[in-house]
TIDODREN-846096 format. One line per 3 residues: number of its first residue (from 1); for each residue y, z, x of C-alpha. Coordinates in steps of 0.2 Angstrom, whole numbers, plus 5000, padded with zeros to 4 digits. Each point is the difference from the previous one (the first is absolute). Layout:
BEGIN
NUM = Y/Z/X | ...
This chain:
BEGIN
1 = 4962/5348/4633 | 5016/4995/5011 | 5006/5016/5008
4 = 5019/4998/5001 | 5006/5017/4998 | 4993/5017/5011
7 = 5005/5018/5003 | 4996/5008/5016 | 5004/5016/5009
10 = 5004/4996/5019 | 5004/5017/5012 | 5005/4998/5016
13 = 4991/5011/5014 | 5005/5018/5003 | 5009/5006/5018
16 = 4989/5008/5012 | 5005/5019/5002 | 5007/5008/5017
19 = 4992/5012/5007 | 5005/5017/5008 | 4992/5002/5018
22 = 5006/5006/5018 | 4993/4992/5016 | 4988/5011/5008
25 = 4997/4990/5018 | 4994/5009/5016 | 5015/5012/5008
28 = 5009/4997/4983 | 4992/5013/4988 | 5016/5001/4990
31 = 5006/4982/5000 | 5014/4991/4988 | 4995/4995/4982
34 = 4991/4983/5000 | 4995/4996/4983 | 5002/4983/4996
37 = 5005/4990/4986 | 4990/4992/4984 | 4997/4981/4999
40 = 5010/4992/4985 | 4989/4994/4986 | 4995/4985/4998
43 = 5014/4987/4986 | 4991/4991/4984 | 5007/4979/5002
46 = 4998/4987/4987 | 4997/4983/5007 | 4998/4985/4990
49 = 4984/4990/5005 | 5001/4981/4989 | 4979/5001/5000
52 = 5003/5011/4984 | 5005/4995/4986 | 4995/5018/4987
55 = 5003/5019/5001 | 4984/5002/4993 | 4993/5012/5017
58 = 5014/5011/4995 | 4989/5001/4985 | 4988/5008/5012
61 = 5007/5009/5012 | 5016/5011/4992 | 5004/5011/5015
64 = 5004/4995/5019 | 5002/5014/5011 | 5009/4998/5020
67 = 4991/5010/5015 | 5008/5013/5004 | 5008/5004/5018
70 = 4991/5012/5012 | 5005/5018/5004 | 5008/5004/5015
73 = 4992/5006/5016 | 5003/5011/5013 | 5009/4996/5017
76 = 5013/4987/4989 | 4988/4991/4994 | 5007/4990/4985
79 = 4987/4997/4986 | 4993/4981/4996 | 5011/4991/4986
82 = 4991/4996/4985 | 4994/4983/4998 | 5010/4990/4988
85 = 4992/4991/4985 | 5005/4982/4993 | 4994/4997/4982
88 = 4998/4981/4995 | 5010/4995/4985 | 5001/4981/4993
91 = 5015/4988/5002 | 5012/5005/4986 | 4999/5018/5000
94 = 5010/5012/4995 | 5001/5020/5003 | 5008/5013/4989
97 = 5001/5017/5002 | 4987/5006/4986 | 5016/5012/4994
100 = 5014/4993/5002 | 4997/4983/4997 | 5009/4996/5017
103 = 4996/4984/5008 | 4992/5004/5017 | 4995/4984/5004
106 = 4998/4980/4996 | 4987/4991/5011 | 5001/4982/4999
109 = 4997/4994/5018 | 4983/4999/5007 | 5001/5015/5015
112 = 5013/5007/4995 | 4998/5019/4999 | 5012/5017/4994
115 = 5000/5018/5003 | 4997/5008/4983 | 4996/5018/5008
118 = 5001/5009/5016 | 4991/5011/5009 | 5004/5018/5005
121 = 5009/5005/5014 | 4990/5011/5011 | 5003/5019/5001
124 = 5007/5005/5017 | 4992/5014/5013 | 5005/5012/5005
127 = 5006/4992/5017 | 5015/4991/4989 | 5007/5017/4996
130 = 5001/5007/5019 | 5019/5006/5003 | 5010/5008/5011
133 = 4999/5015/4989 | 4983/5000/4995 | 4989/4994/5012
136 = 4982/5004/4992 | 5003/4995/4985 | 4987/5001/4986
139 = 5002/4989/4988 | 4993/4982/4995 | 5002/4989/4987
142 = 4988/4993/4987 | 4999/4981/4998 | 5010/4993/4988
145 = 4992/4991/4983 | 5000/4982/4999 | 5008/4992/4984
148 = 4989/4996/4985 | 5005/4991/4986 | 4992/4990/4984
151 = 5003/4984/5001 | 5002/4987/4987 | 4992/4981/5005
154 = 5004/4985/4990 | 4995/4983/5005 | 5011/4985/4997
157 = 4992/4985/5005 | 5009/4990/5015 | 4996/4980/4997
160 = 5011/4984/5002 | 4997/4994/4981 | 4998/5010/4985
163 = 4990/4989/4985 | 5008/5008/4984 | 4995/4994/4980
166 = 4995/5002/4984 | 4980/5006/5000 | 4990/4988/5001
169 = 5010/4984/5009 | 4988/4997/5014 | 5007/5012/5015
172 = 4984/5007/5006 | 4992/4982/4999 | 5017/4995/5010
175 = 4996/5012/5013 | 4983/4995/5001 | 5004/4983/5006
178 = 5014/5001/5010 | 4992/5015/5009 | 4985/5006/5007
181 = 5002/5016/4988 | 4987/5003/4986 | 5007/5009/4985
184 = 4990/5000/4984 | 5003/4985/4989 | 4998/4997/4980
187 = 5005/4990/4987 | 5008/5016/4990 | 5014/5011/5001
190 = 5001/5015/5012 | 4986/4994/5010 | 5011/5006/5015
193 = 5003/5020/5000 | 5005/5001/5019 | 5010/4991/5013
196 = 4993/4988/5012 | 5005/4993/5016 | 4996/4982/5007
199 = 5006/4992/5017 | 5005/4984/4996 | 5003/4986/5015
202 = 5012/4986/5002 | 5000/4990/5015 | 4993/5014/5008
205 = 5013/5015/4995 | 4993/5012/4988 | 5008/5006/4985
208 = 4995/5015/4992 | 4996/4998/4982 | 4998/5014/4987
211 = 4993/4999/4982 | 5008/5013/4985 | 4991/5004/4985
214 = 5007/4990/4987 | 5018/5006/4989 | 5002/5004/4983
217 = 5016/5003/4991 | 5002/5019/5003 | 4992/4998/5017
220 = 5017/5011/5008 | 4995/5015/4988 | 4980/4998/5007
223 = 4996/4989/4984 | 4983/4994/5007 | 5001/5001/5017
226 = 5015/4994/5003 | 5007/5020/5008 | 4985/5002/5010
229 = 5003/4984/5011 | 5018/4993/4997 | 5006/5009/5015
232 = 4988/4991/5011 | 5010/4984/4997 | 5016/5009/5006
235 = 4996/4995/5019 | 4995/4983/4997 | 5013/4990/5006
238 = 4995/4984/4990 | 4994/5000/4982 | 4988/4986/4994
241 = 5003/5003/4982 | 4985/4993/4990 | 5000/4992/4984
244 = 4985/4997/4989 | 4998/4982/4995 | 4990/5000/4986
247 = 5014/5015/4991 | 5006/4997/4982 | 5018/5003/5009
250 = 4999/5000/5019 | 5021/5002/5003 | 4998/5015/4988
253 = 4987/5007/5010 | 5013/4995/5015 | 5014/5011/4994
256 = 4991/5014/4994 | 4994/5001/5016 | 5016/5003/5008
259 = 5008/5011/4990 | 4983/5011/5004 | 5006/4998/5019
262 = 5019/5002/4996 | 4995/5017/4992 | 4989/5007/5014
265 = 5014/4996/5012 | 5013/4989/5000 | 4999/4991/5019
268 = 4983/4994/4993 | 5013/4988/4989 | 5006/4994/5017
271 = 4984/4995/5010 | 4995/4982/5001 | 4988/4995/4988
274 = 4991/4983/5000 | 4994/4997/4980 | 4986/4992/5002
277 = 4990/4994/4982 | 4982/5001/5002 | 4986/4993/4992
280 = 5004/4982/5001 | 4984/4993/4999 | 5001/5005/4981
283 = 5009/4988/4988 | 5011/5015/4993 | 5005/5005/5017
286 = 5004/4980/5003 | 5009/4998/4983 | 5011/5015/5004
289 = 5004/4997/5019 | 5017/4989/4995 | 5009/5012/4988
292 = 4995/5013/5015 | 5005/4991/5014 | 5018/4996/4989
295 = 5003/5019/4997 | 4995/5008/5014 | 5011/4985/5011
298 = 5015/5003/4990 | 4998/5019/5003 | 5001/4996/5019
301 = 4982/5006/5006 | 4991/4987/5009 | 4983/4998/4988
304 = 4983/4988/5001 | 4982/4999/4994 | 4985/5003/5007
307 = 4984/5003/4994 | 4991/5012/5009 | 4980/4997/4995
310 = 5002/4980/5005 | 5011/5005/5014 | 5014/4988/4999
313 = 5016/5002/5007 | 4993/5014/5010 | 5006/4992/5015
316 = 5019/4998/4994 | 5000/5019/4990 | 4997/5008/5019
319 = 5014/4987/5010 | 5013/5005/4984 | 4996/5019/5006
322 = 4999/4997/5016 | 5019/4993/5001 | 5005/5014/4988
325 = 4997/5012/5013 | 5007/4991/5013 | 5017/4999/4990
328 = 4999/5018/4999 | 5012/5010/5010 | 4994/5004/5019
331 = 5002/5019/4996 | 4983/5008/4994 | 5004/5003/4982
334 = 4986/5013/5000 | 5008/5008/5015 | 5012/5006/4988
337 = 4989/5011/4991 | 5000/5010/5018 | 5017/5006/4998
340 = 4999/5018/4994 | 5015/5009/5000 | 4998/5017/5010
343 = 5008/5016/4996 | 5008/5010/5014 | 4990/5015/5004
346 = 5003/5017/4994 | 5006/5014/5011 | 4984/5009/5006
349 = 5012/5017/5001 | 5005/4999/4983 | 4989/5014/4987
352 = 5000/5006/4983 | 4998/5016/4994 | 4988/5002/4982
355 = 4999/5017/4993 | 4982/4999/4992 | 4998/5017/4992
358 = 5009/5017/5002 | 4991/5003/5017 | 4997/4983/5004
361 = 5011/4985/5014 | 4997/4984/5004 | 5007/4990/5013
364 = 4999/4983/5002 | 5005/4990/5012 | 4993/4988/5013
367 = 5005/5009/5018 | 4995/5019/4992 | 4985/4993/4992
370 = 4993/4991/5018 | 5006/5019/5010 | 4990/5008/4988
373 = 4984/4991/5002 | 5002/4997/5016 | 5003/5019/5004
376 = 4983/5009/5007 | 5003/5015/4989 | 4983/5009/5012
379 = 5014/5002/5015 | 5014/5014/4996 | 5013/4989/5010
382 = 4997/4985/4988 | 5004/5009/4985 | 5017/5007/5009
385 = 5004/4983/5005 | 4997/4994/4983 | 5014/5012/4995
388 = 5013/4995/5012 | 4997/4982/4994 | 5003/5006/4982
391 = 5016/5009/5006 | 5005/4986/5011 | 4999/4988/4983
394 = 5011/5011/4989 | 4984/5004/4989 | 5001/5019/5004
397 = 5017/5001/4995 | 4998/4991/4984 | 4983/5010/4996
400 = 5011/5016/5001 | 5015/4992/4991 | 4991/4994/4982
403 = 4992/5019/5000 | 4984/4999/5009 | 4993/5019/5002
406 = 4987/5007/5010 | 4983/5000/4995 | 5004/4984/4993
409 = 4988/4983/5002 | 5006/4984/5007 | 4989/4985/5002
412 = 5005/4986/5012 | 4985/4985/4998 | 4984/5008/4998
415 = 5007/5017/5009 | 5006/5014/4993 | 5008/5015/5008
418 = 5007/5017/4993 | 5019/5004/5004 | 5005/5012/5013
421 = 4984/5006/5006 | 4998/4998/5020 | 4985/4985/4997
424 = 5013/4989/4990 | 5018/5002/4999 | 5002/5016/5007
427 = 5012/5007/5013
């Protein structure tokens, strides 16, 4: 089975936590705060690695979990960062946020990598929060948590040459001989359920050859399997498109084949396709070839015949290729795909209030939400410098103004706190 799509749930490491601790040294029995500050967690990476060519480990393993950052330590010691994790992805992959549907990444060079989450910051100690005015201060911060996300994979084969075509016109058996690939080869239709990729070589450059199951009429709405692989041929920067010799109508087969790619997407009507009629060492094929060559000439696409099982015109098929991708613009046409328009961030100070129930708030919000899960709720002093950080953010002020009463619950992430009692937002 060819693995082409994947889901997988990546979270980066958590933040170490700071700690809360006072040197204790010889003639300094009631020295300065020294707790350090927590490591940052480790970030998740995907890096493309052209040795694969399926998603089917992410068929195996779902979740991928970053190390963590160490805890601080006494005397200013800052914790260990986390280590950070690279996850191996074929060429031609590309991440969507599993909810949005946002593209996150497109990975079509070998080595080329991309932050998809990032680790935690580390909680500080309590030496960060030594003043002028408070000189043993005692609180500490825990680590922050990394970012975790489902991730959508889907795989679009990255190849020079695309061999599109009706079922059944030789484009495995193609393949086969120009390549040292070894796809599975009969004489009846749909014999080919997955992609293959073949390295072909031509005075010593190599061309990158991929095989689609064959087209039927349809194939844009996944009449056979024509949804399932169609959008592998959409990085292929030359199409060989196929055509089956001994076929009661090969030109029919030829247009009904490119409306099928005009459907799925438009610039596929505007790649370079060689037609190539197969099969001539049948006399069909060879009766057929000169009403071919005349039609697909006077359409303007440069055409020949081949017959892939006696292997004529091998030779002159892979030269025609070859010159078509060196006519091609010097611009990676698959570099395009990279270009992914980004969105400028969101004001981390912004929040929303949600009134839940009669007795229940929620704030959301990306800065209140990291202070409250960052904030040590075990030291007194954290929880009264969590509410100077609300006041200092207008959330107090807009709590109070929508109606919020005390006794009241508010939730903040995975917190939640009681209005206007001392441990929460009390005075």
């Amino acid at each position: 089975m060819f693995f082409d799509k994947a889901r997988i749930h990546v979270n980066a490491g958590d933040g170490g936590n700071g700690i809360v601790a006072f040197r204790r040294e010889k003639f300094m029995p009631r020295g300065g705060p020294c707790g350090g500050t927590g490591g940052r967690g480790g970030n998740i990476y995907l890096k493309a690695d052209a040795s694969l060519n399926t998603l089917h480990m992410f068929h195996r393993q779902v979740h991928f979990q970053a190390e963590r950052g160490g805890h601080g330590g006494g005397s200013d010691k800052t914790g260990a960062n986390g280590n950070d994790m690279s996850i191996a992805v074929p060429l031609g992959t590309i991440a969507r946020d599993g909810e949005t549907g946002e593209i996150l990444a497109d990975l079509v060079r070998e080595g080329q990598e991309i932050l998809v989450v990032r680790g935690g910051r580390g909680g500080r100690g309590n030496a960060a929060f030594k003043s002028s005015r408070n000189n043993a201060p005692r609180v500490a911060e825990n680590g922050e948590s990394g970012e975790a996300v489902w991730l959508e994979l889907e795989m679009k084969i990255v190849a020079d040459v695309g061999i599109v075509g009706v079922p059944n016109a030789g484009k495995s058996t193609l393949l086969s001989v120009i390549s040292a690939a070894r796809p599975k080869i009969a004489s009846y239709p749909f014999t080919t359920v997955e992609p293959s990729l073949g390295v072909a070589e031509v005075d010593h450059r190599q061309i990158v050859v991929t095989d689609i199951p064959g087209l039927l009429e349809g194939a844009h709405e996944g009449v056979g399997l024509g949804l399932e692989f169609l959008r592998h041929v959409e990085r292929s920067r030359v199409l060989i498109h196929l055509l089956n010799g001994a076929s009661p109508d090969p030109l029919g087969d030829y247009a009904a084949i490119n409306q099928e790619l005009q459907l799925f997407n438009p610039a596929l009507a505007h790649k370079p396709q060689l037609v190539v009629l197969n099969k001539m060492d049948l006399p069909d094929a060879q009766a057929q070839w000169p009403a071919v060559e005349e039609a697909i000439s006077a359409a303007g696409q440069p055409v020949m015949s081949i017959s892939a099982v006696t292997r004529s015109n091998l030779d002159m098929l892979l030269y025609r290729i070859q010159d078509m991708l060196d006519a091609l613009p010097v611009e990676d046409v698959v570099a395009q795909d990279e270009l992914v328009e980004i969105a400028p961030e969101a004001d981390e100070r912004s929040f929303v209030v949600n009134q839940l129930a009669k007795d229940l708030w929620q704030i959301e919000g990306v800065a209140v939400e990291r202070a409250a899960q960052m904030t040590n709720w075990d030291y007194y002093e954290a929880a009264m410098r969590f509410q100077r950080i609300l006041k200092a953010m207008g959330i107090t002020e807009e709590l109070r103004s929508i109606g919020v009463v005390e006794g009241d619950r508010v939730q903040i992430a995975d917190i939640e706190l009681i209005w206007g009692y001392d441990n929460a937002f009390g005075e």
